[in-house]
Backbone as a chain_set.jsonl record, in Angstrom:
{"seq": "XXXXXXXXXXXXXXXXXXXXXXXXXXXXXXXXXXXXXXXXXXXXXXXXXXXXXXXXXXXXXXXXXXXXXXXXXXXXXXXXXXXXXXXXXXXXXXXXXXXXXXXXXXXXXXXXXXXXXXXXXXXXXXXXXXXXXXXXXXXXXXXXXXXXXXXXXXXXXXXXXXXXXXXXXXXXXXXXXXXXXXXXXXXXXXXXXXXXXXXXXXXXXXXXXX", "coords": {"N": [[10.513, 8.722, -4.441], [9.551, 11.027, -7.335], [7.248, 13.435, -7.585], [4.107, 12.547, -9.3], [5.551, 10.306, -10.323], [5.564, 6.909, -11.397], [6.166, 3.96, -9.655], [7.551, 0.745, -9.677], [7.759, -2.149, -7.488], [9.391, -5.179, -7.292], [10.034, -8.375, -6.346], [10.456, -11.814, -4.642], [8.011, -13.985, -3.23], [7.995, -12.894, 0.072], [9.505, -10.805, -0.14], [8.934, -8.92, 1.166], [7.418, -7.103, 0.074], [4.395, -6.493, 0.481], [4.651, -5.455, 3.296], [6.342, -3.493, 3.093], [4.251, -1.807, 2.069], [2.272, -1.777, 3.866], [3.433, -0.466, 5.799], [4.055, 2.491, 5.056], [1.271, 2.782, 4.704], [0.308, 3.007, 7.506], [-0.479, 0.653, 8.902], [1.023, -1.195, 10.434], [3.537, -1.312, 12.821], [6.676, 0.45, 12.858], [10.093, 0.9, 12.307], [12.363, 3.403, 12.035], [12.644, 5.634, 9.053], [10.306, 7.529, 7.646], [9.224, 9.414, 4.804], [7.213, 12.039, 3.347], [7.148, 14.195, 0.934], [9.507, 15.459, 2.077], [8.892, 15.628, 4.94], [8.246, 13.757, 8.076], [6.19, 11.266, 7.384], [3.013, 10.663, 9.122], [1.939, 7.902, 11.658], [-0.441, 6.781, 11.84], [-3.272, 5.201, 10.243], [-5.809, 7.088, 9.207], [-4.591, 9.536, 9.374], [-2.389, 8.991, 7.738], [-3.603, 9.091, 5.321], [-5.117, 11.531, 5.365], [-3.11, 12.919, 4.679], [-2.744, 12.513, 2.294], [-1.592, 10.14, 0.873], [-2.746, 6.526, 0.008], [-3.894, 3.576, -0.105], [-4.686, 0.565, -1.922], [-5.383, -2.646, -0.96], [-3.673, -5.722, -0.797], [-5.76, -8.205, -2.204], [-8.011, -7.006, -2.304], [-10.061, -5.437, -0.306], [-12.224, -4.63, -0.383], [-15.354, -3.611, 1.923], [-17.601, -6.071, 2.216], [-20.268, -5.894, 2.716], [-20.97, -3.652, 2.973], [-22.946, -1.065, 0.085], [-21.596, -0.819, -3.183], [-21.898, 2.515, -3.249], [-21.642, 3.257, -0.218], [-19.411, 1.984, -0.036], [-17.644, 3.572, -1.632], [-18.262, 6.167, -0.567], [-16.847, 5.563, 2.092], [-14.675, 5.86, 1.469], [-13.878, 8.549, 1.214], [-14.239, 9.396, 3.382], [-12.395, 11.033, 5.314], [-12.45, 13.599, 3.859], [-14.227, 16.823, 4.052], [-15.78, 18.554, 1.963], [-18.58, 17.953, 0.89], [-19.796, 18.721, -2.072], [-17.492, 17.929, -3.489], [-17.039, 15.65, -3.082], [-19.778, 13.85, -3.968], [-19.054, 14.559, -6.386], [-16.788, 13.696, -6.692], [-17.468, 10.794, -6.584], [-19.292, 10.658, -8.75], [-17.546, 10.69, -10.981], [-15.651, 8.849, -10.756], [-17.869, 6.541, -11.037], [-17.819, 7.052, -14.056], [-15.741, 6.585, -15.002], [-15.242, 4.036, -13.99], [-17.761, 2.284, -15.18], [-19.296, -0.041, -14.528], [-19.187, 0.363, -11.55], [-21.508, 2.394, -11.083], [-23.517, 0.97, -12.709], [-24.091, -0.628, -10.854], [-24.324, 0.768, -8.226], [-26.353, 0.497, -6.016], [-25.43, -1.855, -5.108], [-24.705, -4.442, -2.868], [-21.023, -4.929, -2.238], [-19.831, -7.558, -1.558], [-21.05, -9.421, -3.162], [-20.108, -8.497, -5.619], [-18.362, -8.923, -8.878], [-15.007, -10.861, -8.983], [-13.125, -8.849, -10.525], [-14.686, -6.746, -10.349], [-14.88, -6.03, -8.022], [-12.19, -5.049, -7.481], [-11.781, -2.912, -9.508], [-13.507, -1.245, -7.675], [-11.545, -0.853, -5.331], [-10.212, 0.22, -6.068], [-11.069, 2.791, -7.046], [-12.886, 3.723, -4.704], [-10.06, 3.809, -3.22], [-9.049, 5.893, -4.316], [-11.001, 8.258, -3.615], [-10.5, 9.964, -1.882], [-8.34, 11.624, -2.713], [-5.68, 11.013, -3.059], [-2.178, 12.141, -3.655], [-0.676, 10.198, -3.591], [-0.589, 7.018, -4.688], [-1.055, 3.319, -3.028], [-0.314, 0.109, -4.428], [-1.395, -2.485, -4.396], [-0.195, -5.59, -5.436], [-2.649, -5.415, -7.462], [-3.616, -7.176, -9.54], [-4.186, -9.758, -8.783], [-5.953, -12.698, -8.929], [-7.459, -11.676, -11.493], [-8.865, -11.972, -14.49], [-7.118, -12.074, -17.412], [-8.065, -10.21, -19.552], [-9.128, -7.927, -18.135], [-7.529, -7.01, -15.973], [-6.004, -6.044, -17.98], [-7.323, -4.119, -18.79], [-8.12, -2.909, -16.051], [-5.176, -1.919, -15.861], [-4.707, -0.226, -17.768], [-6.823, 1.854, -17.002], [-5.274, 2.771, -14.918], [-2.949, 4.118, -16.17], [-4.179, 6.192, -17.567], [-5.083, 7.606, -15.362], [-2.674, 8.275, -14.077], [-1.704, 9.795, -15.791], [-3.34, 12.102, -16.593], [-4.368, 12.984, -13.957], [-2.428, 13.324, -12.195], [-1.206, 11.301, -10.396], [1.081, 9.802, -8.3], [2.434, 6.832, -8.699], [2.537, 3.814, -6.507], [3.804, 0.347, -7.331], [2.652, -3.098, -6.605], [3.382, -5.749, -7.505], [2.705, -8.781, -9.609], [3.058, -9.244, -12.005], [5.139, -8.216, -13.976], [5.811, -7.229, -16.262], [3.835, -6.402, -17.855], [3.111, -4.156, -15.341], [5.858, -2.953, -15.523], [5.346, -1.306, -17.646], [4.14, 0.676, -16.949], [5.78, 2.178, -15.149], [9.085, 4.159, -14.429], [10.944, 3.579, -12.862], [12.157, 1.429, -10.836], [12.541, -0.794, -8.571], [13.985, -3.849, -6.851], [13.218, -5.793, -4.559], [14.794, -7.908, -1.469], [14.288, -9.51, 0.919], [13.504, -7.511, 2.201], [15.516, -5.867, 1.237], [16.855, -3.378, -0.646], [17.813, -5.029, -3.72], [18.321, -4.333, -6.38], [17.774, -1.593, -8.292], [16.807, 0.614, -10.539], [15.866, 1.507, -14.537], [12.731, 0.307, -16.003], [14.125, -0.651, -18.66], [16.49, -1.249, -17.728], [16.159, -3.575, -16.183], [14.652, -5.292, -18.09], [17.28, -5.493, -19.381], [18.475, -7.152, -18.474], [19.675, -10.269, -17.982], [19.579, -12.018, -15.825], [17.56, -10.91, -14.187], [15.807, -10.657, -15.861], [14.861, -13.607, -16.099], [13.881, -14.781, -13.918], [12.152, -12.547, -12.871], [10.882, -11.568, -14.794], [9.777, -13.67, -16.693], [11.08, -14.784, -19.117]], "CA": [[9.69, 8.928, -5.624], [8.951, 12.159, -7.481], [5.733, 13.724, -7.513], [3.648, 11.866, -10.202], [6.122, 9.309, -10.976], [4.924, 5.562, -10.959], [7.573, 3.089, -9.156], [7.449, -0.58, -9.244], [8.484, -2.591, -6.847], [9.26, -6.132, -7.848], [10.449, -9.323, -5.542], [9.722, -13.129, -4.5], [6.86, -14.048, -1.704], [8.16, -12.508, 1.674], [11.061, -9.943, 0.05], [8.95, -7.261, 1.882], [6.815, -5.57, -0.742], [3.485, -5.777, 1.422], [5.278, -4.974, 4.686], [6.834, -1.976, 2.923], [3.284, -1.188, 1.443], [1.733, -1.429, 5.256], [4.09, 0.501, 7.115], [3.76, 3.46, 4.459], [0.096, 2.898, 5.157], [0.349, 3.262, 8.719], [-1.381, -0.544, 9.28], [1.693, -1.774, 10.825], [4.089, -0.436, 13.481], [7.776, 0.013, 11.965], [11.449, 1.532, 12.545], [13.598, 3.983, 10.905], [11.479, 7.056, 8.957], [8.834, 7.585, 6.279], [8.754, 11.029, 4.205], [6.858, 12.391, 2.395], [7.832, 16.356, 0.823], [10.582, 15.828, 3.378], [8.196, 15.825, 6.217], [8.013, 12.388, 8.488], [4.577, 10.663, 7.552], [2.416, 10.346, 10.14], [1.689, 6.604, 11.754], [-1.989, 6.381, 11.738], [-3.761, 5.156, 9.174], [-6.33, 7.816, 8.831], [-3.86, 10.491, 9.244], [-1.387, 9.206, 6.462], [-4.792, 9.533, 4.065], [-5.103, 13.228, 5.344], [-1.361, 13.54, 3.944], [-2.038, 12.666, 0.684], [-1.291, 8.501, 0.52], [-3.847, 5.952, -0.186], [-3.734, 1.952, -0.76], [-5.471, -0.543, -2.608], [-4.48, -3.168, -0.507], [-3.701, -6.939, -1.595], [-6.847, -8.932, -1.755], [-9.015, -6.236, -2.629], [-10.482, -4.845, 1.317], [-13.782, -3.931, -0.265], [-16.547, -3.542, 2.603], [-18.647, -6.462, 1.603], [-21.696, -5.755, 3.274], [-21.785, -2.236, 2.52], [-22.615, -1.183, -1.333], [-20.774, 0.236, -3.524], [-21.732, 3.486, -2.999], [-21.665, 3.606, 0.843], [-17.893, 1.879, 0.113], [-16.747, 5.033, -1.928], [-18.044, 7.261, 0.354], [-16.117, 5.237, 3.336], [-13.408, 6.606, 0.847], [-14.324, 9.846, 1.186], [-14.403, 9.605, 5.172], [-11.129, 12.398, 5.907], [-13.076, 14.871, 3.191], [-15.643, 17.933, 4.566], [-16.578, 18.881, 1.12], [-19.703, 17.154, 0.012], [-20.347, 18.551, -2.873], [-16.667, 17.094, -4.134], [-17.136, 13.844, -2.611], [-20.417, 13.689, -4.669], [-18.612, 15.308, -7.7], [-15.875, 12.532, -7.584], [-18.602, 9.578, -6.962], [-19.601, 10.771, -10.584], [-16.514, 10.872, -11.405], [-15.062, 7.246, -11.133], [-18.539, 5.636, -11.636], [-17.906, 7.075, -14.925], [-14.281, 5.724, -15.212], [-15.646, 2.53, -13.714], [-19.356, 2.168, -15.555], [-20.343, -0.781, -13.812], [-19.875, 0.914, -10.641], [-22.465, 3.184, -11.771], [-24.961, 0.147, -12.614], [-24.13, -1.472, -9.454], [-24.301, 1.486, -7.15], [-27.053, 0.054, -4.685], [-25.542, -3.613, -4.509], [-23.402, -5.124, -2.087], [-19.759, -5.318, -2.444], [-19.369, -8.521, -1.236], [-21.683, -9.904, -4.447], [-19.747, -8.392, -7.31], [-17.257, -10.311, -9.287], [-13.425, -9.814, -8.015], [-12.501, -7.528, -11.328], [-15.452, -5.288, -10.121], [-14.253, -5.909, -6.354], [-10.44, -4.585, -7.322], [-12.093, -1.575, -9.545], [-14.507, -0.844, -6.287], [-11.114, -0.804, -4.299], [-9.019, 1.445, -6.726], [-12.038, 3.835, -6.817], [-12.509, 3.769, -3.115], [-8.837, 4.282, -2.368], [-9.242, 7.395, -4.962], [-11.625, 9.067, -3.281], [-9.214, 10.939, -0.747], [-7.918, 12.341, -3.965], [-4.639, 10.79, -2.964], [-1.189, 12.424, -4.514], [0.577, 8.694, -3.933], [-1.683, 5.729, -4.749], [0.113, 2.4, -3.499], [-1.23, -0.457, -5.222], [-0.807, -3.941, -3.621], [-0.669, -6.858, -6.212], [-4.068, -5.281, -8.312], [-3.862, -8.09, -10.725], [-4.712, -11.182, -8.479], [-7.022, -13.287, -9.245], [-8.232, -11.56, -12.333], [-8.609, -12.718, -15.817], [-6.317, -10.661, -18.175], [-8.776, -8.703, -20.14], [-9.813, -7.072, -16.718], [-6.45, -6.95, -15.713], [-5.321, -5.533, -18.875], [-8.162, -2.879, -18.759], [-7.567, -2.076, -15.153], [-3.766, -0.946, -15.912], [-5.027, 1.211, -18.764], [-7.165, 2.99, -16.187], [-3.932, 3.668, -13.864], [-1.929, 4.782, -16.818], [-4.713, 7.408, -17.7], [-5.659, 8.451, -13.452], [-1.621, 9.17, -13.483], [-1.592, 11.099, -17.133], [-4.644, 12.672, -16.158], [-4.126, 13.631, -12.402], [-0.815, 13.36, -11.967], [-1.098, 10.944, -9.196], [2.207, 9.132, -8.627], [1.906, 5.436, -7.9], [4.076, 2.344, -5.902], [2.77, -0.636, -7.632], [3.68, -4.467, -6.501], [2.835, -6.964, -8.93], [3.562, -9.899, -10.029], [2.501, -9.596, -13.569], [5.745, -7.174, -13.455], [6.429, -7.251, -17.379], [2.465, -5.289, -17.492], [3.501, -3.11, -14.273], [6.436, -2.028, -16.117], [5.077, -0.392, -18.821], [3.845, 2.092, -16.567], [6.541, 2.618, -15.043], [9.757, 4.875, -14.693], [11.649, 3.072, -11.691], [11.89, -0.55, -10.865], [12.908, -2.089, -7.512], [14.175, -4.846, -6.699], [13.395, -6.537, -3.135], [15.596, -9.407, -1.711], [14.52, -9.499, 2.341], [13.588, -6.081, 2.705], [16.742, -5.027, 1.07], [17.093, -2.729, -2.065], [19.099, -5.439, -4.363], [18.284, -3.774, -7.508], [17.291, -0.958, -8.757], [16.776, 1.185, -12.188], [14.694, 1.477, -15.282], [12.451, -0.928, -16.899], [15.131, -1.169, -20.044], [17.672, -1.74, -17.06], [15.537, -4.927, -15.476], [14.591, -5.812, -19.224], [18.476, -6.013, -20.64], [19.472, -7.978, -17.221], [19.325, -11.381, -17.681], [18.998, -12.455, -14.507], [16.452, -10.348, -13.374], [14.209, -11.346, -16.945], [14.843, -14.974, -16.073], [13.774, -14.55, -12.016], [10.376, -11.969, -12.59], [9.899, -11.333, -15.911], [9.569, -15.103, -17.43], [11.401, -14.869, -20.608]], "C": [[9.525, 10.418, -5.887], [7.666, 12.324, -7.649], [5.331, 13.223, -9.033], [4.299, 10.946, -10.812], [5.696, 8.089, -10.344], [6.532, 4.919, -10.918], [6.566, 1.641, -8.815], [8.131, -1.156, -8.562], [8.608, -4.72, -6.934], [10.104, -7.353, -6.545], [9.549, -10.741, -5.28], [9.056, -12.755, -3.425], [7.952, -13.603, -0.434], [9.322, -11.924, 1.062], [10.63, -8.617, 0.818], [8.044, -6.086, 1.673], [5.846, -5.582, -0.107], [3.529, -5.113, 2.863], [5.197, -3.165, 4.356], [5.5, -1.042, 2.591], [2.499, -0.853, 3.312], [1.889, -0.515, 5.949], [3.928, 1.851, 6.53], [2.386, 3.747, 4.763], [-0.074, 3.531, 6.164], [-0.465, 1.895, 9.584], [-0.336, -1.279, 9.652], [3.044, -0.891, 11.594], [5.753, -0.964, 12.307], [8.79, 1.01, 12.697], [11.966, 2.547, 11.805], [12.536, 5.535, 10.714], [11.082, 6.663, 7.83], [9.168, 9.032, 5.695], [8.397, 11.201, 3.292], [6.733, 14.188, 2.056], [8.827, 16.524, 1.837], [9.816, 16.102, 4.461], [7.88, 14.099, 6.923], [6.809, 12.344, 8.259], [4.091, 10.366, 9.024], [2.134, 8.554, 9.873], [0.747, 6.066, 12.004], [-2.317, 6.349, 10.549], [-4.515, 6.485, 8.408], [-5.468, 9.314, 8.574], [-2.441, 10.395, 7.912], [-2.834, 9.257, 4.949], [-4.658, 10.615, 4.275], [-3.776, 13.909, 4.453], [-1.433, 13.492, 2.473], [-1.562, 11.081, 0.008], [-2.736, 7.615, 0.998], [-3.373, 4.06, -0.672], [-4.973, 1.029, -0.611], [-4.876, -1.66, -2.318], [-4.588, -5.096, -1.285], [-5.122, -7.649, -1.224], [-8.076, -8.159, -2.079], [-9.945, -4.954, -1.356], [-11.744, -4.425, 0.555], [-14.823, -4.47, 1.324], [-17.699, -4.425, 1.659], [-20.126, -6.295, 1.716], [-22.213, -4.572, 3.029], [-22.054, -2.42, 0.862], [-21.877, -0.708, -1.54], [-20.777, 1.338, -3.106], [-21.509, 4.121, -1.671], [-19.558, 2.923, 0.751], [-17.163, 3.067, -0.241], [-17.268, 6.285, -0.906], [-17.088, 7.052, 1.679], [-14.439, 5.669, 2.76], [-12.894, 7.574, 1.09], [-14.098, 10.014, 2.921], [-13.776, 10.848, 5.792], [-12.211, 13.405, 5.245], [-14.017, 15.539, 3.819], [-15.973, 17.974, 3.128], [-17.237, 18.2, 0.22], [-19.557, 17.302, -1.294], [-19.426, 18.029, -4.148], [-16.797, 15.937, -4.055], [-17.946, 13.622, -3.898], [-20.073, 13.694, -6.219], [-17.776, 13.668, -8.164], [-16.647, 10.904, -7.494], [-19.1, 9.691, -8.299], [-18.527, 10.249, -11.447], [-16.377, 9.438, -11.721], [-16.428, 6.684, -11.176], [-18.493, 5.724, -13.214], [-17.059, 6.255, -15.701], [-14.418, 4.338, -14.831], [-17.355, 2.192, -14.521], [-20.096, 1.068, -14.685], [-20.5, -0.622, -12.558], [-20.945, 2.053, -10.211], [-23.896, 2.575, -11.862], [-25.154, -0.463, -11.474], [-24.073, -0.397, -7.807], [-25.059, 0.911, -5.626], [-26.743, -1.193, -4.372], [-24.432, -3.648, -3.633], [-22.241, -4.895, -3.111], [-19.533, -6.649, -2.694], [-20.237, -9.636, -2.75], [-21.242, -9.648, -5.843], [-18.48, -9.038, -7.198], [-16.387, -10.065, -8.558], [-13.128, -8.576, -8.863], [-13.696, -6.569, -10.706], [-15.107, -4.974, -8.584], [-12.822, -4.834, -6.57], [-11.413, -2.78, -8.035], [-12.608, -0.416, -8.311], [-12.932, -0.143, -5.747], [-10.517, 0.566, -4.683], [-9.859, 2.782, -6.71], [-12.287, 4.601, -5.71], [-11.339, 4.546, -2.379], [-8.692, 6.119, -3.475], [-9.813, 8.493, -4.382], [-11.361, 9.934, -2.081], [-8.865, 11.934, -1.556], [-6.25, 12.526, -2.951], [-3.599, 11.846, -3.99], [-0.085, 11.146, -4.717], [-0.446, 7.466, -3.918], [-0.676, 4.43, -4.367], [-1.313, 1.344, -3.334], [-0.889, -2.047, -5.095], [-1.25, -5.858, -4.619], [-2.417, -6.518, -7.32], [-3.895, -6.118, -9.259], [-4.281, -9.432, -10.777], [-5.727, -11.542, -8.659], [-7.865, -13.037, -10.249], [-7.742, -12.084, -13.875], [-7.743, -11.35, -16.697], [-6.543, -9.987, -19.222], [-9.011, -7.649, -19.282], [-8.339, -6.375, -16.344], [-5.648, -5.82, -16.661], [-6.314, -3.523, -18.498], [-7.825, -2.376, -17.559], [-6.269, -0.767, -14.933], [-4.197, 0.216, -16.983], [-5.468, 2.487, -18.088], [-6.006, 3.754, -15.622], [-3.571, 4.514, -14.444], [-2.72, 5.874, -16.872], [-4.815, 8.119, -16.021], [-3.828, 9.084, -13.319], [-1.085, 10.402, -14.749], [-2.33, 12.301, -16.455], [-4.651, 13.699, -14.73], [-2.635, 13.808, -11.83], [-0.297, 12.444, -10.579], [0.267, 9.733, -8.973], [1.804, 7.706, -8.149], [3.067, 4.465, -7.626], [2.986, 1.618, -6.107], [3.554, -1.785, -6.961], [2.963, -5.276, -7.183], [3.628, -8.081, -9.559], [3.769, -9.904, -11.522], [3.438, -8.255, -13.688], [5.987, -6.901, -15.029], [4.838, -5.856, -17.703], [3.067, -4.31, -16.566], [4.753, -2.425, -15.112], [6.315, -0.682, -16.809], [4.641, 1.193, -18.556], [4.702, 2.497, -15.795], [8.26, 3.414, -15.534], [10.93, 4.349, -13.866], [11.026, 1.896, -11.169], [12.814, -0.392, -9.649], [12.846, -3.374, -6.931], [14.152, -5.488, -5.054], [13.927, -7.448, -2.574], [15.398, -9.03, -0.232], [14.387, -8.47, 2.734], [14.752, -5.553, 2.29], [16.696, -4.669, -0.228], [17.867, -4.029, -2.951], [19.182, -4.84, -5.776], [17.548, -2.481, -8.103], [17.519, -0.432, -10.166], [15.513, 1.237, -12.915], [14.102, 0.766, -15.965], [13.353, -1.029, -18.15], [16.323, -1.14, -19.119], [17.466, -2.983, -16.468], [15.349, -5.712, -17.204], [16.02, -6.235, -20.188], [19.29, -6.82, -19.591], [18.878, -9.651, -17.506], [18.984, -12.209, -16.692], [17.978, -12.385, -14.194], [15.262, -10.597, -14.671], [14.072, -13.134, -16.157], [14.052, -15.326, -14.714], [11.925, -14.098, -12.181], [9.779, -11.642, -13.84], [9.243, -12.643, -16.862], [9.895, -15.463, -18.962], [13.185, -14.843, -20.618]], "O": [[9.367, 11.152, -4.911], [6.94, 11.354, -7.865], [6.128, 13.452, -9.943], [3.83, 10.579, -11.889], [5.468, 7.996, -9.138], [7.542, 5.123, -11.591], [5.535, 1.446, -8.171], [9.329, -0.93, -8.733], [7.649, -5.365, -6.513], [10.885, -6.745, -5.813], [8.358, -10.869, -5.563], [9.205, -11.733, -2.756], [8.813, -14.459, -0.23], [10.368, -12.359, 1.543], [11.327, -7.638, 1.088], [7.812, -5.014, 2.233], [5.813, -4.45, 0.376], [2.657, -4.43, 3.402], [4.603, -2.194, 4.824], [5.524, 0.177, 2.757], [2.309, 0.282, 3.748], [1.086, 0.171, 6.581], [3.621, 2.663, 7.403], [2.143, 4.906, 5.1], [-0.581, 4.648, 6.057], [-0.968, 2.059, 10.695], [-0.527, -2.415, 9.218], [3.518, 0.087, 11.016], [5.979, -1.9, 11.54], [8.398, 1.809, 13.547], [11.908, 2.306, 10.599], [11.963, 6.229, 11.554], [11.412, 5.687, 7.156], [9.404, 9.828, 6.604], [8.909, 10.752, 2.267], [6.336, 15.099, 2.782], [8.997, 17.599, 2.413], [10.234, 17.1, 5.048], [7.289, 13.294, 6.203], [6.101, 13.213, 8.766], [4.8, 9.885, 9.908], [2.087, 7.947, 8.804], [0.778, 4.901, 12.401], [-1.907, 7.163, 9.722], [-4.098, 6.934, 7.341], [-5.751, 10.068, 7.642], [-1.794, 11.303, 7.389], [-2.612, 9.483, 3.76], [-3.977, 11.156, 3.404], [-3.602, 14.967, 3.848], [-0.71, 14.036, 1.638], [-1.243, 10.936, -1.172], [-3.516, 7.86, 1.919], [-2.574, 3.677, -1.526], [-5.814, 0.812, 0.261], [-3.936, -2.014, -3.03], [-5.431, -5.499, -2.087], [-5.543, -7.643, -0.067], [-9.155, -8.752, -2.106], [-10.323, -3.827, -1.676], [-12.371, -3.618, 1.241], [-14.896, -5.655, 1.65], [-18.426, -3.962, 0.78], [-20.971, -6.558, 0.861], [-23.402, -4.288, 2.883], [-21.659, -3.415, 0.255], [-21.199, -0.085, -0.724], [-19.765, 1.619, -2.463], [-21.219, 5.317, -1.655], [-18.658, 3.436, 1.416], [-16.296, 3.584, 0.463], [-16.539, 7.229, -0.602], [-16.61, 8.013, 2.282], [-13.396, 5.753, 3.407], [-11.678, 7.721, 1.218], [-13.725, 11.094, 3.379], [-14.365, 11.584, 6.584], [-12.88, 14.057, 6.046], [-14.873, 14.784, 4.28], [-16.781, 17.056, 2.986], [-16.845, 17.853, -0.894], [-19.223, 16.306, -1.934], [-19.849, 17.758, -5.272], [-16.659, 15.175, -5.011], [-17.327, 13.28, -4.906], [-20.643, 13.028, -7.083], [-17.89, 12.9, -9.119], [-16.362, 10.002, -8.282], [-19.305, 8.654, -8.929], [-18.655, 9.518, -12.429], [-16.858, 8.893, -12.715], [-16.076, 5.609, -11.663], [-18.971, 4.78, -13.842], [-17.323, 5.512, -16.646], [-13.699, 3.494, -15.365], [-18.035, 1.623, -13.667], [-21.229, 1.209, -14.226], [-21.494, -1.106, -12.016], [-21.085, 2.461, -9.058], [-24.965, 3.046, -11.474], [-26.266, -0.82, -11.084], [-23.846, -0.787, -6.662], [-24.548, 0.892, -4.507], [-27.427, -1.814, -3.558], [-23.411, -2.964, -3.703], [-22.33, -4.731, -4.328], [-19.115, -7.034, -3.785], [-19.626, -10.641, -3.114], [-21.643, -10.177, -6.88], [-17.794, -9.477, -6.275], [-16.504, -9.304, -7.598], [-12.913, -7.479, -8.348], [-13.337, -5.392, -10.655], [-15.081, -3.849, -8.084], [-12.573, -3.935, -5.767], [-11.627, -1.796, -7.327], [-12.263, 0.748, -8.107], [-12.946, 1.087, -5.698], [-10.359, 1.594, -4.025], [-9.295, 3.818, -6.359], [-12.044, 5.803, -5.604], [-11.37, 5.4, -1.492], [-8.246, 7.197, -3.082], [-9.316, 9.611, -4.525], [-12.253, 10.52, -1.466], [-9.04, 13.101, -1.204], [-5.785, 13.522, -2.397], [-4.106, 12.329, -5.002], [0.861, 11.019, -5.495], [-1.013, 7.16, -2.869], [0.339, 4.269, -5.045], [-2.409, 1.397, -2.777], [-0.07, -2.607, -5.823], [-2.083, -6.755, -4.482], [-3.105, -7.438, -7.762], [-4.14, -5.479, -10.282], [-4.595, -10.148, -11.728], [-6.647, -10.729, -8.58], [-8.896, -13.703, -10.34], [-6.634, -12.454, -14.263], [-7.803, -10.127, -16.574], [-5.725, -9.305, -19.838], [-9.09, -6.496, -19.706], [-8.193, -5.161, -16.492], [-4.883, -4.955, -16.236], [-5.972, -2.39, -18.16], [-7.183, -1.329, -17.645], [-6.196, 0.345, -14.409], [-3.943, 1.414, -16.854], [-5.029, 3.627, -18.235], [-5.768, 4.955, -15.754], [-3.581, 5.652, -13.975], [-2.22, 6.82, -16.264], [-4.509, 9.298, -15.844], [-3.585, 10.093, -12.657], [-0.399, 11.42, -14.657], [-1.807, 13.261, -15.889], [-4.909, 14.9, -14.648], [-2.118, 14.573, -11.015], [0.676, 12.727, -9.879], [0.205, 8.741, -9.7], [0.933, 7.514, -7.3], [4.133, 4.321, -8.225], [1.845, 1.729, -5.661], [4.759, -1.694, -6.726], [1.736, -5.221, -7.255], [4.809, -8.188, -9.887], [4.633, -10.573, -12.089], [2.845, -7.185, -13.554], [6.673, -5.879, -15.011], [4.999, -4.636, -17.72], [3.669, -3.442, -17.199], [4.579, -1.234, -15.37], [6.83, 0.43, -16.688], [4.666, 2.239, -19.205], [4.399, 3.666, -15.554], [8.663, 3.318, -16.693], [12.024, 4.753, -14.262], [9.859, 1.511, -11.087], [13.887, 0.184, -9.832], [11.804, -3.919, -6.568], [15.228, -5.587, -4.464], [13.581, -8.429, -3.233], [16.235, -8.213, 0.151], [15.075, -8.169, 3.71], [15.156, -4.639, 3.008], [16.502, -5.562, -1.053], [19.051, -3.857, -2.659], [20.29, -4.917, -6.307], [16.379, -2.756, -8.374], [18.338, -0.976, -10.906], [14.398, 1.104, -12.41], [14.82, 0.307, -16.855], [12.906, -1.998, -18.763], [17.369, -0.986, -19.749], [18.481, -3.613, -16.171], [16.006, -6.734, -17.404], [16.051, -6.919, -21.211], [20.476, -7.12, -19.731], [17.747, -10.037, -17.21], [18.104, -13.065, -16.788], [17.272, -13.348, -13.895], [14.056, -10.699, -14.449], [12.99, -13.575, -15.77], [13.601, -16.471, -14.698], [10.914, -14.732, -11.881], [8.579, -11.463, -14.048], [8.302, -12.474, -17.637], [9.252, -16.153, -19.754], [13.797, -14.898, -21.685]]}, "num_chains": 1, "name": "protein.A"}
């Protein structure tokens, strides 16, 4: 990936894409190498956040028991400088509003679309340069859904933060993207640009549903 470019990664149940999203994490041991700026990623979790990578993992991982606001600060955890932390808690409650009204409540009590915002917020607050973004569209209704991706598109205009999305709802995920992969078993089978997955028949008929 280049710096600020969004990459989708597209495939059936078990071609790989949360594996591949893990092991980038550092939440799963793995083979071969990782790099990021041409430097091997580190294989701890907390230490591939210090680098600069961040995930919003499938399912949402909010801290239900904590609130919101003790979740974005568990965001914040690698950071020394308070008075940014604080700065960017302003920040995305603004970009999120109802995490703003819901600051003192549980996690585990708000809807899922405010659960997935919580997470994307959360995993922000590193002030990632690679966001990877694990299925953000499950289980929500597709006004939420719709609104969520709007956010991305602006957080990578805006910040320049590059993102690896996996999604099913890959015809949406496109749009923000620049680079499309194709997974078949952990193996590259396709790659290119959304108007190279969009003029393939195959590959519309397979993930895009048309």
């Amino acid at each position: 990936m280049d710096p600020g470019e969004v990459v989708v990664m597209l495939g059936a149940n078990g071609a790989g894409k949360t594996t591949t999203m893990q092991a980038i994490a550092g939440l799963m041991s793995w083979r071969g190498s990782i790099e990021l700026d041409g430097r091997p990623l580190p294989r701890r979790p907390e230490q591939v956040v210090r680098s600069g990578v961040s995930l919003v993992p499938q399912g949402r991982g909010t801290l239900g028991a904590l609130t919101v606001l003790e979740n974005l600060r568990v965001g914040a955890a690698v950071r020394t400088d308070a008075a940014g932390v604080s700065a960017d808690i302003d920040r995305w409650c603004e970009v999120f509003p109802v995490l703003g009204r819901r600051s003192r409540q549980t996690a585990g009590t708000l809807s899922g679309g405010e659960q997935q915002m919580l997470a994307v917020a959360r995993a922000l607050m590193s002030r990632p340069r690679l966001l990877l973004c694990d299925e953000p569209s499950l289980g929500l209704a597709p006004i939420v859904v719709q609104e969520l991706f709007a956010t991305l598109a602006r957080i990578n205009e805006t910040d320049g933060t590059a993102m690896l999305i996996v999604e099913q709802n890959a015809e949406l995920a496109m749009d923000l993207a620049s680079t499309v992969y194709l997974l078949d078993v952990g193996t590259i089978a396709a790659s290119g640009t959304p108007a190279d997955f969009r003029a393939d028949d195959a590959v519309r008929t397979a993930y895009l549903g048309y």
